[in-house]
Jmol script that loads the backbone (N, CA, C; Angstrom):
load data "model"
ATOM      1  N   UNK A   1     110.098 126.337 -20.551  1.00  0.00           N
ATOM      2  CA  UNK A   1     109.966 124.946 -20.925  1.00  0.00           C
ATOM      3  C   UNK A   1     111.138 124.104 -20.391  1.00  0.00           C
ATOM      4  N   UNK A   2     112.284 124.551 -20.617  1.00  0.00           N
ATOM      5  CA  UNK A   2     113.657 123.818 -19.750  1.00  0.00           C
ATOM      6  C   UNK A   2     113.627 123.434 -18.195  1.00  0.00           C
ATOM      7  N   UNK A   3     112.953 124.969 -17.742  1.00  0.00           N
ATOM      8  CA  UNK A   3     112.814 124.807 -16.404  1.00  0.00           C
ATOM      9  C   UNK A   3     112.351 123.844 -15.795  1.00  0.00           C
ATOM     10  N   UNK A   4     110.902 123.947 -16.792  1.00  0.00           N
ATOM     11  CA  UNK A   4     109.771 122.715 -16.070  1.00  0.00           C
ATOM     12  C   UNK A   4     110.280 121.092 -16.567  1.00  0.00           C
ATOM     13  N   UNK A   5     111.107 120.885 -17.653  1.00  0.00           N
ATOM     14  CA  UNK A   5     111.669 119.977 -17.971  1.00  0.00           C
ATOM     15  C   UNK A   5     112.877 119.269 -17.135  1.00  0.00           C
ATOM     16  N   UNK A   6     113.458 120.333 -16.584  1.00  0.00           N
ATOM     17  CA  UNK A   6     114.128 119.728 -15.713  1.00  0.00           C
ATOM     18  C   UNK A   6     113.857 119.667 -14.679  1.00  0.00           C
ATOM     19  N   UNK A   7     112.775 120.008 -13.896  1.00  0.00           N
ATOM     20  CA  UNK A   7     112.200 119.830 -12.462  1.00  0.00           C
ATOM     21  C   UNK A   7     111.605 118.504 -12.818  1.00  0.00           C
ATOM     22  N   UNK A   8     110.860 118.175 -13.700  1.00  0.00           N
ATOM     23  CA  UNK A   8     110.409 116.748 -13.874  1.00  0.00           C
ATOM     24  C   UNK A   8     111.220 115.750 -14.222  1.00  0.00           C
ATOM     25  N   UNK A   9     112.626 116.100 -14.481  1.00  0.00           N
ATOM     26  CA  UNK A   9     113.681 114.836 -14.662  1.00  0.00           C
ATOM     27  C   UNK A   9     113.967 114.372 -13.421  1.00  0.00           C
ATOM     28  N   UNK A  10     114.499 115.819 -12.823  1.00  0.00           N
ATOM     29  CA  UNK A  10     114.834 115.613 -11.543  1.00  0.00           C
ATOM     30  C   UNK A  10     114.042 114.896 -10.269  1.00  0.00           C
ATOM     31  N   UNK A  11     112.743 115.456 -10.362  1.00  0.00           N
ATOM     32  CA  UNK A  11     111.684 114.653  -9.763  1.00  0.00           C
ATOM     33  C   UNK A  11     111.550 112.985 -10.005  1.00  0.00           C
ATOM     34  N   UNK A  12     111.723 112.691 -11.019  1.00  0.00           N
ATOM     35  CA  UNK A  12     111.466 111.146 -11.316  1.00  0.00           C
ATOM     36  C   UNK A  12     112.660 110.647 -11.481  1.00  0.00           C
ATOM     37  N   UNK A  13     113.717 111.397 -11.289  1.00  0.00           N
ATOM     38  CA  UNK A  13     115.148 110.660 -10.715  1.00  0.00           C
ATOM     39  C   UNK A  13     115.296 109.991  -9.800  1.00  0.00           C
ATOM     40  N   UNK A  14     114.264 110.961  -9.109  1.00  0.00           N
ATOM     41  CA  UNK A  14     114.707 110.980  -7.441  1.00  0.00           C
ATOM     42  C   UNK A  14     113.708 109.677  -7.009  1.00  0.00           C
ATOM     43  N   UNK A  15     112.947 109.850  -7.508  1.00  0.00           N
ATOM     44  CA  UNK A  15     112.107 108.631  -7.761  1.00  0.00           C
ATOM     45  C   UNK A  15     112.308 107.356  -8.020  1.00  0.00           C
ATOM     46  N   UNK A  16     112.826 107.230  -8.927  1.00  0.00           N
ATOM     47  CA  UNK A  16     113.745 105.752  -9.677  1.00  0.00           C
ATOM     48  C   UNK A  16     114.751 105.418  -7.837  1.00  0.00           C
ATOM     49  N   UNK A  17     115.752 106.698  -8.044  1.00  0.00           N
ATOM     50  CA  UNK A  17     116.429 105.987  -7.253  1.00  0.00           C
ATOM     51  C   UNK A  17     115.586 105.484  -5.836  1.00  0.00           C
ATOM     52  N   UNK A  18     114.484 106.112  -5.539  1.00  0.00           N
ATOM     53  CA  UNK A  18     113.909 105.713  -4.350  1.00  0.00           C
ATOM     54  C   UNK A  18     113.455 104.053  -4.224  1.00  0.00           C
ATOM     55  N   UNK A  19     112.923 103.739  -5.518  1.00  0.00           N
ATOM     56  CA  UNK A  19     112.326 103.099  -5.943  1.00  0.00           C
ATOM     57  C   UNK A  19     113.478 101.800  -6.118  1.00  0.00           C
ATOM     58  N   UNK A  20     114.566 102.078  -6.507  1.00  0.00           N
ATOM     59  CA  UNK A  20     116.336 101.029  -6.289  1.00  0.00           C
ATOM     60  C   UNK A  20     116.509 100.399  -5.299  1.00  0.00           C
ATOM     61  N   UNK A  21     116.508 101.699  -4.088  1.00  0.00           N
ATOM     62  CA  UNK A  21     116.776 101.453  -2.922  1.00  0.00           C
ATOM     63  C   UNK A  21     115.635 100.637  -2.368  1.00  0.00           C
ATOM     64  N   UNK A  22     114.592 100.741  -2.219  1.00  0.00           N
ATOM     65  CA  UNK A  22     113.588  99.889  -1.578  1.00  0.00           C
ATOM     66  C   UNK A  22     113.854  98.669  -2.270  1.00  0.00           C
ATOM     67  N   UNK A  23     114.100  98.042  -3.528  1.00  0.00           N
ATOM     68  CA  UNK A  23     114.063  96.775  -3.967  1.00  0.00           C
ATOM     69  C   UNK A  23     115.619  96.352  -3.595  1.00  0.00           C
ATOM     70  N   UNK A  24     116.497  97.041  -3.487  1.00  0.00           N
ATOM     71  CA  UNK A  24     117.750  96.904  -2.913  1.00  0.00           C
ATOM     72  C   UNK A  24     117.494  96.275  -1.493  1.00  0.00           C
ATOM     73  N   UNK A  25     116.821  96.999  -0.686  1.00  0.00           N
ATOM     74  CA  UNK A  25     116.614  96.385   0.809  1.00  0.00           C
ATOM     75  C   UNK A  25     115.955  95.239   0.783  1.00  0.00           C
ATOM     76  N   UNK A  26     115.130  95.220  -0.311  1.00  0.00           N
ATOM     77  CA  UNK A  26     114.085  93.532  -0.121  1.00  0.00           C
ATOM     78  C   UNK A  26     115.037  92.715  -0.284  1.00  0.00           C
ATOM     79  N   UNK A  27     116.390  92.928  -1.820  1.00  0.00           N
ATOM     80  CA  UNK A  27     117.323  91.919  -1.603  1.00  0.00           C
ATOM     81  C   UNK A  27     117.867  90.958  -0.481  1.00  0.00           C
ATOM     82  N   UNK A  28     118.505  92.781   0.097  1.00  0.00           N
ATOM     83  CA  UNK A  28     119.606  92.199   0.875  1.00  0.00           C
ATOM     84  C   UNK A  28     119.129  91.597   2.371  1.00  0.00           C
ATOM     85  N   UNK A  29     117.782  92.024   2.746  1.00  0.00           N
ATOM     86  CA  UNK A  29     116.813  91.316   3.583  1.00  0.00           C
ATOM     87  C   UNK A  29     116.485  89.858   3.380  1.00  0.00           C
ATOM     88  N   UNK A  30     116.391  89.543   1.954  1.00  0.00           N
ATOM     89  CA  UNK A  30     115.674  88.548   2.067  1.00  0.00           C
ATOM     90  C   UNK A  30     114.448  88.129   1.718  1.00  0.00           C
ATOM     91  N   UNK A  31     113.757  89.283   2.173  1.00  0.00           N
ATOM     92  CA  UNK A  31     112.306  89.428   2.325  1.00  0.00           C
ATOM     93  C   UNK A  31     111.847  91.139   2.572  1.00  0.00           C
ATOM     94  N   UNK A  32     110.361  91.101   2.332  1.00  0.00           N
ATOM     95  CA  UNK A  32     110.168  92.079   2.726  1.00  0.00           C
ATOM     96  C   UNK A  32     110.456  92.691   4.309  1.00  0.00           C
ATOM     97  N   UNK A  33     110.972  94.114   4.173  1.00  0.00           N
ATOM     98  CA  UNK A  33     111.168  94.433   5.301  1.00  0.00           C
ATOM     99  C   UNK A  33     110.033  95.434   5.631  1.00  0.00           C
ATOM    100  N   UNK A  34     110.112  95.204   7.530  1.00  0.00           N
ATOM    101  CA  UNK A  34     108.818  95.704   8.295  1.00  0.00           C
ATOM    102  C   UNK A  34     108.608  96.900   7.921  1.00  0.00           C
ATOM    103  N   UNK A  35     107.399  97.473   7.940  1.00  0.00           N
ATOM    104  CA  UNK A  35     106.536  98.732   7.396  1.00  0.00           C
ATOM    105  C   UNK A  35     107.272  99.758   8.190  1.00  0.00           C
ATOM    106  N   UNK A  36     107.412  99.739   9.707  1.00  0.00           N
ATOM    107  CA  UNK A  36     107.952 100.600   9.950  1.00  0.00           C
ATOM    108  C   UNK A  36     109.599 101.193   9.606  1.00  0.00           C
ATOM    109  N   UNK A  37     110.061 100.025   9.602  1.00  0.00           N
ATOM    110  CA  UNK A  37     111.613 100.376   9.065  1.00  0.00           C
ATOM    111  C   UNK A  37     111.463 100.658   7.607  1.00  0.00           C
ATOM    112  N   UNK A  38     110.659 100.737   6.706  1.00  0.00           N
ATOM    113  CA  UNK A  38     110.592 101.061   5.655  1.00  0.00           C
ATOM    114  C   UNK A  38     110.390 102.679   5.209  1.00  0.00           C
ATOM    115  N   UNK A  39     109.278 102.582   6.401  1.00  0.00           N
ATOM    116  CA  UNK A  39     108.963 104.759   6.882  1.00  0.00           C
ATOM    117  C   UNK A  39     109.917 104.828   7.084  1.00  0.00           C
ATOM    118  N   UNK A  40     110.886 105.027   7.896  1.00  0.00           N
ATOM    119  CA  UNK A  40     111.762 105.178   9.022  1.00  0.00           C
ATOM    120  C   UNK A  40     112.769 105.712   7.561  1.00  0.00           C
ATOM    121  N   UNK A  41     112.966 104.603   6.971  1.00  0.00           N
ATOM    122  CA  UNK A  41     113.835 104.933   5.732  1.00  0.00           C
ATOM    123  C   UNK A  41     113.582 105.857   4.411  1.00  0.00           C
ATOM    124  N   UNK A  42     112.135 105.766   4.394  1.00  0.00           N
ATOM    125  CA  UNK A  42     111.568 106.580   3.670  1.00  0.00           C
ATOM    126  C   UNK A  42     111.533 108.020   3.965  1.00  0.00           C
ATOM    127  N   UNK A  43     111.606 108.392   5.334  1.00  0.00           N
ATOM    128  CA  UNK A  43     111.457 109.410   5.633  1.00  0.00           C
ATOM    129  C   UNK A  43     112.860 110.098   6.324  1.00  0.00           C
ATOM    130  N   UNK A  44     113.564 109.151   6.395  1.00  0.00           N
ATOM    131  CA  UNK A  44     115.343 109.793   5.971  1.00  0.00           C
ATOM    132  C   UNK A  44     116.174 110.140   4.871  1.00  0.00           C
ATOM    133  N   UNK A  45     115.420 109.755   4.060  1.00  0.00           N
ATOM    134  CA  UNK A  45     115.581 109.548   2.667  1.00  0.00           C
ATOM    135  C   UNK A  45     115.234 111.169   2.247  1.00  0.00           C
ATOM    136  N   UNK A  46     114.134 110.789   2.466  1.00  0.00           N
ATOM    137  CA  UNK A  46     113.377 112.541   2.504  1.00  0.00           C
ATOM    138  C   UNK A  46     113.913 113.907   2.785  1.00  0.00           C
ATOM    139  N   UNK A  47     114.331 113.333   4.089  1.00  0.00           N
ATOM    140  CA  UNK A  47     114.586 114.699   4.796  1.00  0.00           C
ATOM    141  C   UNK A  47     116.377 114.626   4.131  1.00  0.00           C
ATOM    142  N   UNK A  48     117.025 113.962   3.472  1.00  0.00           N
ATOM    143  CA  UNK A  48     118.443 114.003   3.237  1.00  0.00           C
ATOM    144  C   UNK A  48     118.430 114.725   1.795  1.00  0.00           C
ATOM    145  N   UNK A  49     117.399 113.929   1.028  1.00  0.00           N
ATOM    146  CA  UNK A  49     117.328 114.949  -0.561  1.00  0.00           C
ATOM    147  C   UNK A  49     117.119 116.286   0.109  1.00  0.00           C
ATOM    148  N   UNK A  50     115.865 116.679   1.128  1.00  0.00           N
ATOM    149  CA  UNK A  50     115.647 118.176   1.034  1.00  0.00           C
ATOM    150  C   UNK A  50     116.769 119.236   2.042  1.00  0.00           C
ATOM    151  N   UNK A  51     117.465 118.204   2.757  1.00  0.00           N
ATOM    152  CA  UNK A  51     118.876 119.228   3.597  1.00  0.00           C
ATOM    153  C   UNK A  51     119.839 118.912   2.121  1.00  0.00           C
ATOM    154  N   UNK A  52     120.075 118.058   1.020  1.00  0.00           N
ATOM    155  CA  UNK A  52     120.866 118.551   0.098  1.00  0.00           C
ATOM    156  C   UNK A  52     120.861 119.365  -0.559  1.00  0.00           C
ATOM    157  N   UNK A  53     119.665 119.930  -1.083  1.00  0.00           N
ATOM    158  CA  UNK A  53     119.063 120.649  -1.784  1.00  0.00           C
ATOM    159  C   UNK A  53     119.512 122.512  -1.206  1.00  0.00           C
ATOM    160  N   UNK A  54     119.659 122.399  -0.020  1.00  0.00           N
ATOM    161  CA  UNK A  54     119.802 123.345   0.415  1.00  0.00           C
ATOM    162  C   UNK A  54     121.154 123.992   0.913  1.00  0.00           C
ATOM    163  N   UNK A  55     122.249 122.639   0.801  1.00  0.00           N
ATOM    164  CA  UNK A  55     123.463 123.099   1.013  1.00  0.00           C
ATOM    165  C   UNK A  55     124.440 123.776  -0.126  1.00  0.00           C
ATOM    166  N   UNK A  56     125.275 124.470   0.100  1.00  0.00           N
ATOM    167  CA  UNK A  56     126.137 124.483  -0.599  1.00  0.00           C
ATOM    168  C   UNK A  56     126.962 123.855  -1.819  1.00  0.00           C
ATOM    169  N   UNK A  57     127.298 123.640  -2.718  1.00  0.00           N
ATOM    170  CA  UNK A  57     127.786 122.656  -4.079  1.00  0.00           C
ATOM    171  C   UNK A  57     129.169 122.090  -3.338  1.00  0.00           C
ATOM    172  N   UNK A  58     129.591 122.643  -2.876  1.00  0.00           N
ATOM    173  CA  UNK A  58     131.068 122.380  -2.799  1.00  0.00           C
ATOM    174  C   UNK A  58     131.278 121.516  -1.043  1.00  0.00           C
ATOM    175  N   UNK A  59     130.113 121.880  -0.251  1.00  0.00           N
ATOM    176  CA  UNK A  59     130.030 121.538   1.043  1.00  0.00           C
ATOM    177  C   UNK A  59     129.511 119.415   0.583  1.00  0.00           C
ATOM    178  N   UNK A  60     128.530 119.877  -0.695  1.00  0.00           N
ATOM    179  CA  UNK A  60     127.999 118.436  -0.981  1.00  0.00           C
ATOM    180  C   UNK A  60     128.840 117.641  -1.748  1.00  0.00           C
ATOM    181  N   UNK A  61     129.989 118.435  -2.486  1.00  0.00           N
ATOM    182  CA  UNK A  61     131.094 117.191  -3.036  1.00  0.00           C
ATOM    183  C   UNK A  61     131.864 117.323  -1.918  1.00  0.00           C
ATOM    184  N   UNK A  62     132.386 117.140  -1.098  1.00  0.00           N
ATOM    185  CA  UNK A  62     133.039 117.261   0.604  1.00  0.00           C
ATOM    186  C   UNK A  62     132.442 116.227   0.850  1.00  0.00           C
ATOM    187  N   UNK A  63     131.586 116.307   1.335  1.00  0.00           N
ATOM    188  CA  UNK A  63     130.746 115.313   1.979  1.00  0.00           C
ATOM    189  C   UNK A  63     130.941 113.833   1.139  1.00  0.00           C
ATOM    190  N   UNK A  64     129.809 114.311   0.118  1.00  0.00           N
ATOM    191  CA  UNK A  64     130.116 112.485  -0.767  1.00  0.00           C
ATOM    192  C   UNK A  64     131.400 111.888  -0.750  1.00  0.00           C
ATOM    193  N   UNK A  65     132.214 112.766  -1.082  1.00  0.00           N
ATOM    194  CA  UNK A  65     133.725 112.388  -1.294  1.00  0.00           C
ATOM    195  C   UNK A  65     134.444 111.332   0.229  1.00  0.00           C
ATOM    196  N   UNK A  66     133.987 111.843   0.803  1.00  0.00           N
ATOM    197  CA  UNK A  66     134.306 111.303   2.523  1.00  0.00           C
ATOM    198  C   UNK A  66     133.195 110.370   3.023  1.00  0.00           C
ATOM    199  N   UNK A  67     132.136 110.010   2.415  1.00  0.00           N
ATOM    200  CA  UNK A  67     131.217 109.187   2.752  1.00  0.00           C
ATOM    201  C   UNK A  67     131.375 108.145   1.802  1.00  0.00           C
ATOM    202  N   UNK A  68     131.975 108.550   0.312  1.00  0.00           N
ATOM    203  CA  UNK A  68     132.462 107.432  -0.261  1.00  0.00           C
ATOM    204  C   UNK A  68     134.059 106.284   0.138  1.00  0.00           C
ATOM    205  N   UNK A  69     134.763 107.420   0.487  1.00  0.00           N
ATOM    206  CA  UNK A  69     135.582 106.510   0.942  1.00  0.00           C
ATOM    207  C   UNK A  69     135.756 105.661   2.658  1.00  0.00           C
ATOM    208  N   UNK A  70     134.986 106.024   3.280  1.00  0.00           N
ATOM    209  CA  UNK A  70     134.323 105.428   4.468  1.00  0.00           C
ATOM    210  C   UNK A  70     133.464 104.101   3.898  1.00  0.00           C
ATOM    211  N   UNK A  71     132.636 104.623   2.827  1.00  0.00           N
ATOM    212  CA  UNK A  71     132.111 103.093   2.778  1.00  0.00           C
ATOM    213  C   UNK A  71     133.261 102.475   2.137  1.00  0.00           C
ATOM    214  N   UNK A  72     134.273 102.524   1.158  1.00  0.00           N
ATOM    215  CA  UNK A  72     134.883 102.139   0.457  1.00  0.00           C
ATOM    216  C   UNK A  72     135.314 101.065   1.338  1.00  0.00           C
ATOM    217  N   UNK A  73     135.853 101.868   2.388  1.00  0.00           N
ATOM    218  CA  UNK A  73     137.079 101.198   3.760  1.00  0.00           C
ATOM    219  C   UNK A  73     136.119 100.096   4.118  1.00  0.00           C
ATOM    220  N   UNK A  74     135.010 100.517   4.585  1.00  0.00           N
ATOM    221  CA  UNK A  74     133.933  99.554   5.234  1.00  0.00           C
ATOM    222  C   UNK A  74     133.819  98.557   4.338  1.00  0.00           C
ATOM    223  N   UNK A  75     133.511  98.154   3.109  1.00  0.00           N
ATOM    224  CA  UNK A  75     133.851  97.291   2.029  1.00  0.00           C
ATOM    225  C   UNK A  75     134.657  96.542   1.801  1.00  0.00           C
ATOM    226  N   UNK A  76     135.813  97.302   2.269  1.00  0.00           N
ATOM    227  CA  UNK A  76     136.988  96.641   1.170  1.00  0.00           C
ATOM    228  C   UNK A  76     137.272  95.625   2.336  1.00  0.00           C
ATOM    229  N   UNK A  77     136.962  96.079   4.050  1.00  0.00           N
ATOM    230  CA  UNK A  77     137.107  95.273   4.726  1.00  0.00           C
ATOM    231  C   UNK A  77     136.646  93.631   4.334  1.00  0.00           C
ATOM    232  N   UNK A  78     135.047  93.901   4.342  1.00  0.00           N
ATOM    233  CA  UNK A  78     134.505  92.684   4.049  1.00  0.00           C
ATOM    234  C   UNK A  78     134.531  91.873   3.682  1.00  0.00           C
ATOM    235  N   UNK A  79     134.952  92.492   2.098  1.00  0.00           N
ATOM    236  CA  UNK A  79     135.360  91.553   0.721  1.00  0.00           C
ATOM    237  C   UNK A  79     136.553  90.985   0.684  1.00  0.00           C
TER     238      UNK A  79
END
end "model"
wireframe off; spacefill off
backbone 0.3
color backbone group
């Protein structure tokens, strides 16, 4: 029962956040953005949950950790 409980959290997590990000892009667009750049994103999206899924724990806090502070830099520029 846990098992299947948490495959369905996780599933409609992943969901929500999919679901962020697409209304995130209509924001910062403006408008709706074109169908194809929407696949395009949808289906990077995709393939990034299922290569996470498969790496290592410690290879994936590495990573975030260094992709967060890259955007950080990229940010802090802006602002």
């Amino acid at each position: 029962m846990i098992t299947v409980a948490m495959v369905f959290f996780a599933f409609t997590t992943l969901l929500g956040n999919c679901f962020y990000c697409d209304n995130l892009l209509i924001y910062i667009h403006k408008k709706q953005p074109e169908k194809a750049f929407m696949k395009g994103f949808r289906l990077v999206s995709a393939l990034a949950i299922f290569l996470g899924a498969g790496m290592e724990m410690s290879l994936l806090w590495d990573l975030s950790d260094v992709l967060m502070g890259l955007w950080r830099s990229l940010t802090f520029r802006l602002f």
